[in-house]
C-alpha positions in Angstrom: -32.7 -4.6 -4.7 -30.8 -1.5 -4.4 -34.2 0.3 -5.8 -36.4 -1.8 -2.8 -34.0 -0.6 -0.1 -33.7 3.1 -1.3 -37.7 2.8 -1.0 -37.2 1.6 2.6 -34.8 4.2 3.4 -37.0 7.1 2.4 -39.9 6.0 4.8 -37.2 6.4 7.6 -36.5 9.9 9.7 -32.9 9.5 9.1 -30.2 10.7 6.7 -28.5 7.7 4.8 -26.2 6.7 2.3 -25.7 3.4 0.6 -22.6 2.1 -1.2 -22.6 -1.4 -3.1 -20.5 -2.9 -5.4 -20.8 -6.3 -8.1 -18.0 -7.4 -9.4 -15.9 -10.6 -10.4 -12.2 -11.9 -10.7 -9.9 -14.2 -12.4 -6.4 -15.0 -11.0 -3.7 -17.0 -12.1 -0.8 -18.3 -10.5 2.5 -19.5 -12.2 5.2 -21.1 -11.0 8.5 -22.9 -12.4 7.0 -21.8 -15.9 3.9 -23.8 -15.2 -0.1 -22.5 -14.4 -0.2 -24.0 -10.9 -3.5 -22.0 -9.6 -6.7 -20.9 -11.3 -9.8 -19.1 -9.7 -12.3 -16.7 -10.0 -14.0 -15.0 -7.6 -17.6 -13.1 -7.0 -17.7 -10.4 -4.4 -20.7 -8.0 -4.0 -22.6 -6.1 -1.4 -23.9 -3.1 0.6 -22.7 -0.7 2.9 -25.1 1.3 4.5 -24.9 4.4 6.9 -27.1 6.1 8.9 -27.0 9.9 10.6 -29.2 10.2 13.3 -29.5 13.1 15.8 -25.6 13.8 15.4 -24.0 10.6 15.1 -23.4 7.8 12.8 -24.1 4.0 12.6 -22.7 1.6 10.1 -23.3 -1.5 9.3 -22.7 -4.1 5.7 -24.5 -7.1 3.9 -23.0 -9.3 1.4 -24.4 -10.0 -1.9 -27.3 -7.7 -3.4 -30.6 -10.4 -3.9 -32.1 -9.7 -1.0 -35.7 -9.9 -0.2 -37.8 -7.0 1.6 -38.0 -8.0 5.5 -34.3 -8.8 5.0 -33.6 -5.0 4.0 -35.7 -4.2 6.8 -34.1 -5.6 9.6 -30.8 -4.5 7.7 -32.1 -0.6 8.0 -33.3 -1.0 11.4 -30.1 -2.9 12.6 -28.5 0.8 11.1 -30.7 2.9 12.8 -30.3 0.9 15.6 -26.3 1.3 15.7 -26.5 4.8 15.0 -28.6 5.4 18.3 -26.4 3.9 20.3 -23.5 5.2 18.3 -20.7 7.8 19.7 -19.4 8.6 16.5 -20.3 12.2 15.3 -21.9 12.7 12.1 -21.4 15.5 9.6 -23.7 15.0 6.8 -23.7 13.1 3.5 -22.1 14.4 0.1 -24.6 17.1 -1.6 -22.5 17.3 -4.9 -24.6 15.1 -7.4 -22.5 16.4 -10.5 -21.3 14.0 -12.9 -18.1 14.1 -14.5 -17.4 10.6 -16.6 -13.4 9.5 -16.7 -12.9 8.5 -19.6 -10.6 4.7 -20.5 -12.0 3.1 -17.0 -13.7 0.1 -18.7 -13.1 -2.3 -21.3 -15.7 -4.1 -22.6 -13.4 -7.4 -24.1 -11.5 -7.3 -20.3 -15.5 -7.9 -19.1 -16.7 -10.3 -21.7 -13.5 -12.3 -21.4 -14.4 -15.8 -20.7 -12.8 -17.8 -18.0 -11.2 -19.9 -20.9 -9.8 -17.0 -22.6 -8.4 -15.8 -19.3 -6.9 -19.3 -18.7 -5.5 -19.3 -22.5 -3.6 -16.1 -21.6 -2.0 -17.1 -18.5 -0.7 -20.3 -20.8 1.0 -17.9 -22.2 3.0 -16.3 -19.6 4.0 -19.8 -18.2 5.0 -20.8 -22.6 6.8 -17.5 -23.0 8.8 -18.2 -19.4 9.4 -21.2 -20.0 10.9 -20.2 -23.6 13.0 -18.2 -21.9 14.0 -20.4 -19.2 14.8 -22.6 -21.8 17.1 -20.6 -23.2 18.6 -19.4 -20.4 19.2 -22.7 -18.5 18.7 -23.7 -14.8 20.3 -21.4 -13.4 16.9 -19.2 -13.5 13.6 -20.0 -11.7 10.6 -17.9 -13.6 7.4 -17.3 -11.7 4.7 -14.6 -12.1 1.0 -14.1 -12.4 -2.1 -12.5 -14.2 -5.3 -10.8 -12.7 -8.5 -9.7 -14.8 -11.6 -8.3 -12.8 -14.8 -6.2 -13.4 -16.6 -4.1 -10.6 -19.6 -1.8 -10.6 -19.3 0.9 -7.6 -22.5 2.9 -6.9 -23.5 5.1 -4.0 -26.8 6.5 -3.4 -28.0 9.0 -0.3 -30.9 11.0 1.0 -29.6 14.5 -0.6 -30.5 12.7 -3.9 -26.8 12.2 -4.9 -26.7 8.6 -7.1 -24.2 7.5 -9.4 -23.0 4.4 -10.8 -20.1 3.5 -12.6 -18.5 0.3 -14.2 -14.7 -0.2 -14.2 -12.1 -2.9 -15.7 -9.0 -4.1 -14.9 -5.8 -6.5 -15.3 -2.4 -7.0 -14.2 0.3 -9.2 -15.1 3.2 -10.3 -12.6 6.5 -11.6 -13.6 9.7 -12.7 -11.3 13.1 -13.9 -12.0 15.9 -15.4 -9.7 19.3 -16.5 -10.9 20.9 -18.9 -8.5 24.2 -19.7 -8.9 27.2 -19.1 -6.9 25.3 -16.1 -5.3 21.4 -15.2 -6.3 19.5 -12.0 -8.0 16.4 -11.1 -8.4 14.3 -8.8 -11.0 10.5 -8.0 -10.8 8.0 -6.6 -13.4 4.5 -5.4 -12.7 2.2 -3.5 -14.3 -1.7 -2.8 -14.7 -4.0 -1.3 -16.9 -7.4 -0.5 -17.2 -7.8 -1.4 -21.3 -6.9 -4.8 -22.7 -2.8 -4.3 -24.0 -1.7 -6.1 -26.4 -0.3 -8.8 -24.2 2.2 -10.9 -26.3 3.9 -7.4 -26.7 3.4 -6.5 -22.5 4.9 -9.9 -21.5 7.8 -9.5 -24.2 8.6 -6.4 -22.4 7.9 -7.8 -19.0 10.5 -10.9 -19.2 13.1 -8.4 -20.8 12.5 -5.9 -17.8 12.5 -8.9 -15.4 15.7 -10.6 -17.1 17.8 -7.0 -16.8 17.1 -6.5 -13.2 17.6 -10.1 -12.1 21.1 -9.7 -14.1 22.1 -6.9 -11.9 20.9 -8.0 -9.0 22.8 -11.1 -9.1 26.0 -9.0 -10.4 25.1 -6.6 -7.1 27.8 -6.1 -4.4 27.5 -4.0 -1.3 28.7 -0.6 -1.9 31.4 2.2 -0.2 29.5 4.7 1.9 28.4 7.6 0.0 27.0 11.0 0.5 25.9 13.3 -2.4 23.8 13.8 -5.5 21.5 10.5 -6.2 19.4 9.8 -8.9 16.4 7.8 -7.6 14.2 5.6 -10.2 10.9 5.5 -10.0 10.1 2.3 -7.9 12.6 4.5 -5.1 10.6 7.5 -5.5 7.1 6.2 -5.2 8.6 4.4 -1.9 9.7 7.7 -0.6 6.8 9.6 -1.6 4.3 7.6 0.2 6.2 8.1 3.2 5.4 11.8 2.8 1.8 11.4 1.5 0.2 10.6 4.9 1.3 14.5 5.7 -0.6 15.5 3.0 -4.7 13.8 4.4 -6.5 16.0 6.0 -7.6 14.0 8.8 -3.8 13.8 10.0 -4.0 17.6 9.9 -7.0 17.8 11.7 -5.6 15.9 14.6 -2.3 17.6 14.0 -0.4 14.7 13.2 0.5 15.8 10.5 4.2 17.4 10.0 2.1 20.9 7.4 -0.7 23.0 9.1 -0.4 26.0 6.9 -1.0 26.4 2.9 1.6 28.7 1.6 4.1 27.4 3.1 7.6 26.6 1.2 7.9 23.0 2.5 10.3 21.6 -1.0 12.8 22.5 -3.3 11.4 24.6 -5.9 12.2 21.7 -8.1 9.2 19.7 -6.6 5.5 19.4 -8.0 3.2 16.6 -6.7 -0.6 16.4 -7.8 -3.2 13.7 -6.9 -5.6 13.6 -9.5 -8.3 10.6 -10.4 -9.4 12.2 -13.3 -6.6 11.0 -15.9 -7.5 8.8 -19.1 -6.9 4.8 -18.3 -5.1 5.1 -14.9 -5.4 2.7 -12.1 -5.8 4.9 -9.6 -8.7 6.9 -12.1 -12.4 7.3 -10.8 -15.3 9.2 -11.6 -16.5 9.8 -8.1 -15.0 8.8 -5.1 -16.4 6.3 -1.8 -18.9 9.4 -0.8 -20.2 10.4 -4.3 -18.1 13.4 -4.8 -17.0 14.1 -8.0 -12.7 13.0 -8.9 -10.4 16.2 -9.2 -7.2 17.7 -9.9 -5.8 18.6 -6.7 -2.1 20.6 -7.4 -0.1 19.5 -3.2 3.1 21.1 -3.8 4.0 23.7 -6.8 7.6 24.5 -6.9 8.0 23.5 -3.5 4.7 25.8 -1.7 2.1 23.7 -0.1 -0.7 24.0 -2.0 -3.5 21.8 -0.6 -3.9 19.1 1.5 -6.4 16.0 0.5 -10.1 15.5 2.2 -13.0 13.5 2.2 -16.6 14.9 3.0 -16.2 14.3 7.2 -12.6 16.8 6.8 -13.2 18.8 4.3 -16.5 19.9 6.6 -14.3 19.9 10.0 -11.5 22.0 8.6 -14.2 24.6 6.4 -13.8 23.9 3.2 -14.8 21.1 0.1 -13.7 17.5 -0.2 -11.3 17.2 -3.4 -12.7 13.6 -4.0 -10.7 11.2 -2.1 -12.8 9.2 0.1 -11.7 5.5 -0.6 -13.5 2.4 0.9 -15.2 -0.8 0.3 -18.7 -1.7 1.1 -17.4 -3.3 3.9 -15.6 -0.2 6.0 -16.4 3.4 6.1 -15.0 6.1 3.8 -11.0 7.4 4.8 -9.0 9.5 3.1 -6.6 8.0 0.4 -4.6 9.1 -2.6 -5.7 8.4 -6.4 -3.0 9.0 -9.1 -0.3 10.8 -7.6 2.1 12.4 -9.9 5.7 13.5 -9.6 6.1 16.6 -11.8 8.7 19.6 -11.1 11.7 21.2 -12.7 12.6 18.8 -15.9 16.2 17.6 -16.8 17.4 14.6 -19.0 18.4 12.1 -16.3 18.1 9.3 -18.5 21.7 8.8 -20.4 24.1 10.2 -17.6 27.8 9.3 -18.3 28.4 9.3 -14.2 25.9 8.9 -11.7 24.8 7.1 -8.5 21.5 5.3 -8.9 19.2 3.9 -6.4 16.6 1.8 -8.2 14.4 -0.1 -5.3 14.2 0.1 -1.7 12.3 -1.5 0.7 11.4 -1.4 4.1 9.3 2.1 3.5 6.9 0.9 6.6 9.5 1.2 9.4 10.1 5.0 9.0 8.5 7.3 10.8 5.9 9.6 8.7 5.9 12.3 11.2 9.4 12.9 12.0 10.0 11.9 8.4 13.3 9.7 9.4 13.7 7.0 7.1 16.1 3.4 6.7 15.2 1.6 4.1 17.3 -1.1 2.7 18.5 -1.1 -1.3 17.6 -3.4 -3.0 19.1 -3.0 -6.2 21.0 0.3 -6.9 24.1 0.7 -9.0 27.3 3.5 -9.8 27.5 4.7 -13.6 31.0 5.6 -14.6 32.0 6.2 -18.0 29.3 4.9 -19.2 29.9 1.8 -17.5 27.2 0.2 -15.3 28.3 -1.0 -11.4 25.4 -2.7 -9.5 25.3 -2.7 -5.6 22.6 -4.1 -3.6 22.3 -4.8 0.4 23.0 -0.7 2.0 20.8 1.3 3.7 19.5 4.4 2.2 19.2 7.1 5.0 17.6 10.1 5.8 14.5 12.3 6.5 12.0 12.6 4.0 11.4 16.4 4.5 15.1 17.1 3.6 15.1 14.8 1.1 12.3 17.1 -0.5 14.0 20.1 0.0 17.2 18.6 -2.0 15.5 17.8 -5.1 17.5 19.4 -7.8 15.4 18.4 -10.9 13.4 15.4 -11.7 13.5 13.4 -15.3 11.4 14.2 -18.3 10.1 10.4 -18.7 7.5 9.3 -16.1 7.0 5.6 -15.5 3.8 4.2 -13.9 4.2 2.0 -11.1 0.6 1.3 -9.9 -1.3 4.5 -9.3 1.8 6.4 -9.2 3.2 8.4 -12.0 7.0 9.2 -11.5 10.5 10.3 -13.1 13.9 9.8 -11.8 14.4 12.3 -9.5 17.8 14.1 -8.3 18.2 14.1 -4.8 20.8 14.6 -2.0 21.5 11.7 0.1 23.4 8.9 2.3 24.1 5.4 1.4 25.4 4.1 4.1 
């Protein structure tokens, strides 16, 4: 089909650009140590835009078996929109190189029957409910497992065309002790290759178990001002407060807080790089929603801004090339997004610290404000080391301004955890519990 409506396309006087995707998914639901929900799911189908004397027109189908006059009327309902369309257009990707990212598929996630999915979702509701068991009923276990395939392939009239297939799978796990009080611990985690899984939910539960002990053990804390060592979960929170700063279609329209590279905007202790080309990683791709190829884009080195993030329409606005971060769907047109981001910077063992204060999650990261950068977000689990000894508070409010906060990094950690398409450390910081 896609071949029938490329053929179409090229008897038309317009530029164009197709997107589609195929793909399936299998999700399970558990609940009280039992498989309560089981589905899987189809998606595909085809975005298609159109440039036309300056300006744009989009328009989707669903699914990709089509017959001929139904991709006609489907390019001429395009050309149509763009005619009538206000929205300027800029041109099309040109870059047709191909650079393969490596670990992105997995070809026993794909193969994976719906049985075998099933079979290993029994097993996180047996392996919860081994543990509940042993735990009593004080604990309610819950979580969930995800296992998809999806080709992504883009096509347009400078004779870019790429395809590429992808796997993934995640796993979900949540505890709550209830008792005289209640605490909660979470585990997530997702991966692009088939783990080993008995070994993934082993480590899951025990994660799970730890923070659901603290949590319940959790007490509001005394104000405090000072050093803070924030774990990963915090620091991907913060950073993606900052990240909007960093697209180049907020710096276009100057909402952005940065205008000028070169500028010394963080401690020197700070690095931050998106980059989609890593091995395995979630937020990994070979190209991106417009067909340009995935990069290596350094933001921030030792505190100097470095680069800000485009797609195709802002990279050509603002003069200069798209680093590969046009996201979408085949339903919407391409924005700007992130893919892997990575905390990196001036390395110090923050791991065994004999005295330290130590935020672990917050929440609430939607209420601050990403241009004035003021932030109050809610802790949800943090807790003082003293001696050794480990005191858990929960229920403050972590304040400040993000662009401070940068500026008061003193070091981050040598061991990065991933937390979705983030890659962080624990990070030293300065700043208010209150």
């Amino acid at each position: 089909m896609i071949d029938e409506l490329i053929k179409i396309l090229n008897h038309k006087d317009v530029e164009w650009e197709i997107y589609w995707e195929i793909g399936r998914g299998s999700s399970f639901k558990v609940e009280r140590c039992e498989l309560v929900r089981a589905q899987r799911k189809y998606h595909s189908g085809v975005g298609l835009r159109i440039g036309y004397k300056g300006k744009v027109g989009f328009s989707y189908i669903t699914g990709v078996n089509h017959d001929k006059n139904s991709l006609e009327r489907f390019v001429n309902r395009t050309i149509k929109l763009a005619k009538v369309s206000e929205v300027p257009f800029y041109g099309f990707s040109t870059d047709n190189k191909h650079k393969k990212v490596k670990a992105l598929y997995d070809r026993r996630i794909e193969e994976m029957s719906f049985d075998d999915a099933y079979s290993a979702a029994l097993l996180l509701a047996e392996k919860e409910g081994e543990l509940k068991e042993r735990l009593g009923s004080e604990y309610a276990l819950s979580g969930g497992m995800a296992f998809g395939v999806s080709v992504d392939g883009i096509a347009n009239s400078n004779g870019v065309e790429k395809t590429e297939k992808t796997t993934g799978l995640s796993m979900s796990i949540h505890i709550i002790k209830r008792a005289e009080r209640s605490g909660s611990g979470n585990y997530y985690k997702g991966f692009r290759l088939m783990p080993d899984l008995e070994e993934e939910l082993s480590l899951g539960l025990e994660e799970a178990l730890e923070e659901a002990e603290l949590s319940y053990n959790a007490k509001k804390s005394s104000p405090y001002e000072g050093e803070i060592i924030l774990e990963p979960h915090a620091v991907v929170s913060l950073v993606g407060i900052l990240m909007v700063n960093l697209y180049g279609d907020n710096v276009y329209y100057k909402r952005s807080r940065f205008s000028k590279l070169g500028d010394m905007i963080a401690s020197e202790a700070f690095t931050l790089i998106d980059d989609a080309t890593l091995e395995g990683k979630l937020g990994s791709y070979s190209f991106d929603g417009e067909g340009n190829p995935s990069q290596r884009t350094v933001l921030l080195e030792r505190g100097i801004l470095k680069n800000f993030l485009f797609d195709e329409t802002y990279a050509r606005l603002m003069d200069t090339k798209s680093t590969g971060n046009a996201v979408r769907d085949f339903r919407t047109t391409p924005h700007i997004g992130n893919s892997n981001v990575i905390v990196d910077g001036k390395k110090e063992n923050l791991e065994d610290l004999e005295k330290a204060v130590v935020v672990k999650r917050v929440f609430g990261e939607h209420t601050a404000n990403p241009v004035s950068g003021d932030f109050s977000l809610t802790v949800e689990l943090g807790y003082i080391i003293e001696k050794g000894e480990i005191k858990p508070f929960k229920d403050n409010m972590l304040v400040g301004n993000i662009f401070e906060l940068i500026s008061s990094i003193g070091s981050v950690g040598k061991k990065k955890e991933q937390i979705g398409s983030f890659l962080s450390p624990r990070v030293l910081v300065f700043g208010k519990i209150v």
